[in-house]
C-alpha positions, 0 to 999 in steps of 0.5 A: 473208180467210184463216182457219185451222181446228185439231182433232184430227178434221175436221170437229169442232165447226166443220162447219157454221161453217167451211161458212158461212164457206167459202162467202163469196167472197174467203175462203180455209179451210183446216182441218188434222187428223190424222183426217177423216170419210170421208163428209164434204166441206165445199165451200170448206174445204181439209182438210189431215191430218197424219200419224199420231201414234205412241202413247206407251208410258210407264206413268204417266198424265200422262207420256203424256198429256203426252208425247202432247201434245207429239207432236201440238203438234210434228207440227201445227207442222210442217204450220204451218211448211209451210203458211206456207212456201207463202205461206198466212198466215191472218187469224184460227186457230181453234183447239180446244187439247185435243190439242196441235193448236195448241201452237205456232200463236201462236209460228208465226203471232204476227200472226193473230187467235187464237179458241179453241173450249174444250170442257171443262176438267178439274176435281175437280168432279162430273165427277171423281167421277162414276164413284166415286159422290162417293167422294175419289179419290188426289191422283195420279189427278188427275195425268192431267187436270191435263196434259190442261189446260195446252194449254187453258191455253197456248191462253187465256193469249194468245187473242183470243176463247173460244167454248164449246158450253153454260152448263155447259161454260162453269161448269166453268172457273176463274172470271178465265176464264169471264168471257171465255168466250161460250157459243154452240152449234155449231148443228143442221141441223135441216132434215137432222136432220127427223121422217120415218116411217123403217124401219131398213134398210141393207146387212147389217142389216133391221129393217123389219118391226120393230114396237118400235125402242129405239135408242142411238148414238155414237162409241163404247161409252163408260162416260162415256155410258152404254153399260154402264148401257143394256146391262144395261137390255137383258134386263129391256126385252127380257122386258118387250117381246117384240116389241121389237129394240135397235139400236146405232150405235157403233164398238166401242171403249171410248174412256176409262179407266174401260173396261168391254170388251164382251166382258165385258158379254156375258159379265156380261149375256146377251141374245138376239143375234137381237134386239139389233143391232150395225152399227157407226158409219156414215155421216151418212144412216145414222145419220139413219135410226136415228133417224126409225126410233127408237120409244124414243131412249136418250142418257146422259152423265156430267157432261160435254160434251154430244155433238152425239147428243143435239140430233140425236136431239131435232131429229129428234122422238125419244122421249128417255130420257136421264141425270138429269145436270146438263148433259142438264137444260139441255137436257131437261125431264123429261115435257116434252120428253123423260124424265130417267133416273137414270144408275146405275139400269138397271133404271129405265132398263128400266122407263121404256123398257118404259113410253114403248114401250107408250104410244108413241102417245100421246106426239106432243106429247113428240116435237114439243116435243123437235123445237121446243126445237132449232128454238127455242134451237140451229137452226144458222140462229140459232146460226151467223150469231151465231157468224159476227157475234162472231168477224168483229166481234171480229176486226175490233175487234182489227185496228182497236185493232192498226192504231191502237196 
């Protein structure tokens, strides 16, 4: 079987699902993107990139989102027509539609089976008005997700099956569409993402000796999860816990509209720079190592998807303060399995912080049960075969009804 993966970064959501399916004999994967992790090779997947997509210069908004998006459809379909012209013809396309990556693949591969991974669709909901704290925003300001959804719409419309991570992702979209809309989550290598008594020490940054380790993690230093609330946390924990260092894993970029540079939180909220550590996004093994060397684990997101951050760092027996928002508490229990922090309140976030430092020891039962819910409801042991069994029997449902019609 020929099957064909489209996003926008390899290996995205489908890591471990195109893994499993790269293994099985007679299967030929190939996955096409525009970026690839650089630390990661997934035998039995071709991985195939095109080329760089120059930025649109329009001013407004949803003009370049959407002039965006068309660059990206039209350079994907391009890697399309050149893959079929050297005799690849896939069985089934999964595709996830957010970029423009698969805005043309039904048009180029009319008789292959189309499964679509729909991460999130834009609403005026509680994710809209998140950063306005409810406030009405300008009709216009809506414009730019609005053409954020139509590849999604494009995808739907003509799809054979549609996947989505979590209930609340799936609740975000109109009703006549979640309906079709299984939820299945990509799943968590919970024998990699394991508790191990760790000390954080890589090239250029040791903090072995360090007796309090409050860690954060992520692409990037994104408003949408957190980042400005945890760092103005930061000089209250940091006076509060003399002994304690901040260890943050993430690129130095924004990565959204609602930006709130670093520059200018260093210049707002002054903090001891021997004890705060920045050491980028790194690899895999790295980032594993920041969180078995974690005392305190800090994950917030605003209403949206949930990053793969926040199962990993539960997977790997983290003390967990996260946001008190809707799509954490499907997965958090507050004194349970981890602890629910209000998203705007830093100085909550400091005080709660402060607090699970000093009785760190007594919170085993916290980390096991963290650990036990992934194990329980998100190991990729349980969550791939399903995902495996929907997409292969959906499929073969679809030849079957196509070779009797």
């Amino acid at each position: 079987m020929r099957i064909l993966f489209l996003h926008h970064t390899f290996p995205g959501p489908f890591r471990q699902l195109a893994a499993r399916l790269g293994g099985l004999p007679g299967n030929e994967i190939v996955f096409l993107s525009e970026r690839s992790r650089r630390d990661v090779w997934i035998p039995g997947v071709r991985n195939l990139t095109v080329s760089g997509v120059q930025p649109v210069m329009a001013k407004d908004r949803a003009e370049r989102e959407l002039l965006q998006m068309m660059r990206y459809g039209s350079r994907f379909a391009n890697a399309l027509l050149k893959l079929q012209q050297g005799g690849f013809e896939p069985d089934i396309v999964y595709a996830h539609p957010r970029w423009g990556c698969s805005f043309f693949a039904q048009d180029i591969f009319p008789q292959a089976f189309h499964a679509v991974y729909a991460e999130w669709y834009y609403t005026k909901g509680a994710n809209y008005t998140f950063f306005t704290q409810g406030a009405a925003r300008p009709a216009v300001e809506f414009a730019q997700s609005r053409v954020r959804n139509l590849c999604q719409l494009n995808a739907l419309a003509e799809c054979d099956l549609v996947v989505t991570a979590t209930s609340w992702q799936k609740k975000q979209y109109p009703q006549q569409i979640a309906k079709h809309i299984h939820v299945i989550h990509e799943g968590v290598d919970t024998d990699f993402f394991s508790p191990k008594p760790e000390r954080f020490r890589i090239e250029g940054c040791d903090l072995s000796t360090v007796k309090e380790l409050v860690t954060f993690s992520g692409r990037g230093l994104e408003p949408f999860r957190g980042f400005p609330q945890f760092y103005r946390s930061l000089p209250r924990l940091l006076a509060a816990r003399p002994e304690c260092h901040v260890l943050i894993m993430a690129s130095e970029r924004q990565g959204s509209d609602e930006t709130v540079s670093l520059e200018r939180l260093r210049e707002e909220v002054p903090v001891d720079s021997r004890r705060v550590h920045f050491v980028g996004f790194r690899p895999y093994e790295e980032y594993r190592l920041l969180l078995r060397a974690s005392t305190v684990h800090v994950y917030f997101t605003a209403p949206f998807a949930l990053s793969a951050g926040l199962f990993e760092s539960m997977s790997c027996g983290c003390l967990l303060v996260s946001s008190d928002t809707e799509p954490v508490r499907e997965v958090v229990r507050h004194g349970e399995n981890g602890f629910l922090c209000d998203f705007w309140d830093h100085d909550m976030l400091a005080d709660m912080t402060t607090e699970l430092l000093a009785r760190s020891d007594a919170m085993g039962p916290v980390r096991a049960a963290a650990r036990q819910s992934i194990v329980e409801e998100y190991n990729l042991k349980v969550q791939i075969p399903r995902h495996m069994d929907l997409l292969l029997s959906t499929y073969a449902d679809w030849k079957k009804a196509r070779q009797t019609s």
